[in-house]
N, C-alpha and C positions, 0 to 999 in steps of 0.2 A: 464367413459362414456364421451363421445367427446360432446360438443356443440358449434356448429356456430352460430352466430347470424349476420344481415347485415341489415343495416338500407339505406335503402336510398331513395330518392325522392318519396312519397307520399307510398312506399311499406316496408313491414318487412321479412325478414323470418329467419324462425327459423327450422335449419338443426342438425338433431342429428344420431350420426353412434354409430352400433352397438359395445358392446365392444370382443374383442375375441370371448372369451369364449358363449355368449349369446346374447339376443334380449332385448329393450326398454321393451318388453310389457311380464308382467309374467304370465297371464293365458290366454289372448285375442293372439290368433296366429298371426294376422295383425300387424304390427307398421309403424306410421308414419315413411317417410322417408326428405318430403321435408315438409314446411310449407308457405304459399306465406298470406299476411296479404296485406290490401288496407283501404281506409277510412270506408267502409262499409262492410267489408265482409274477411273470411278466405276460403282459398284452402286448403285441406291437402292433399297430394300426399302422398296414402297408398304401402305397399312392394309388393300389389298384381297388382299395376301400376293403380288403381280406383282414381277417382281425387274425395271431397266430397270437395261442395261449403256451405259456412256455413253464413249466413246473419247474420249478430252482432244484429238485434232485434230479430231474431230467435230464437239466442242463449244465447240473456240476458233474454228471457222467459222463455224456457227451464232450465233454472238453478237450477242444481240438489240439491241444499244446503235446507236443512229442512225449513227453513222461506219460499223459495219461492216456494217448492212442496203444504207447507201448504196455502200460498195463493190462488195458483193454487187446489187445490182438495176445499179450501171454496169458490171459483169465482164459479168453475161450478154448487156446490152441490147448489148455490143461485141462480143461473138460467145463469151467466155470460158465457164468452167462454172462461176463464180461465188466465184472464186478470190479470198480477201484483199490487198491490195496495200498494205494498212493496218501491215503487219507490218516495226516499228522494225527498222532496219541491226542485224546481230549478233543479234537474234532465234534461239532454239534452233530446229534445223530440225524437232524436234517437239515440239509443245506439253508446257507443266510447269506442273501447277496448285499454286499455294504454297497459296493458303486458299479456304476456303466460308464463308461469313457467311449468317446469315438475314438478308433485308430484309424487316421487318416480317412480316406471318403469311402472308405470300402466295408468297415466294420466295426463290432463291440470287443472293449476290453470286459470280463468282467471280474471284479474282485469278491472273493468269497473268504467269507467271516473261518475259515480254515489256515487264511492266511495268502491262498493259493492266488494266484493273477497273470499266471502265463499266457494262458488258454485267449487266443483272438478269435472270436466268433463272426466270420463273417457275413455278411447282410444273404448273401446265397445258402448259408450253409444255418442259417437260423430259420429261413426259408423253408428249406429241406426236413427240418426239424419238427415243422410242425405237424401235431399228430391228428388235427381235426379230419372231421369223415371225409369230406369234400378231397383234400391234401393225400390222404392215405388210398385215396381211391384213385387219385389219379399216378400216386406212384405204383399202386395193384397192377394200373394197365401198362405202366412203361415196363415193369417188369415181366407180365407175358410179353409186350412185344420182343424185349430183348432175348427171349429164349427160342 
């Protein structure tokens, strides 16, 4: 598996190509192809040409690692809107992501300047994340169907 990585002036990205034989992602048909990183926020440029813009406190809330599900399901079950409480004294008051790792073909690790790095986000569930009109509309309609 090929990875690029390019740092430069206030931007990151993180480029990874297919190997021969197969794809990044081993059950999720989509795979990341480009990745654009800035002070506040990830792009990920999917293989179906979909851009998902990803906001670093979005995604330092959403983080799927059992500590902060479990915060998250006892915020709301207390009346809260599902606010972290997980978030070490001295914590920046908005999220800083230092790195993106692949875990295996299926997802992102991401490390946040909190210290935090449990959280595996996978390629489906970054997917699911994302909030653009298009994205949010076509989850509006799975959810009347589902009712």
């Amino acid at each position: 598996m090929d990875e690029e990585r390019r740092r430069g002036e206030g931007e990151t990205t993180l480029r990874r190509t297919a190997p021969a034989g197969g794809t990044p992602a081993a059950r999720f048909d989509l795979e990341p192809v480009d990745m654009e990183r800035d002070d506040s926020s990830m792009t990920i440029v999917w293989s179906d040409g979909h851009r998902s813009a990803h906001d670093y406190d979005d995604l330092r809330r959403a983080c799927p690692c059992a500590t902060c599900r479990h915060e998250r399901e006892q915020s709301v079950a207390g009346g809260s809107r599902g606010l972290l409480r997980v978030l070490p004294a001295g914590a920046p008051a908005k999220a800083v992501l230092r790195d993106v790792r692949w875990v295996g073909r299926y997802a992102f690790r991401l490390e946040w300047a909190d210290g935090h790095d449990t959280g595996i986000y996978s390629l489906e569930y970054l997917r699911a994340l994302c909030g653009c009109p298009a994205c949010s509309a076509g989850r509006a309609a799975e959810d009347v169907l589902r009712s």
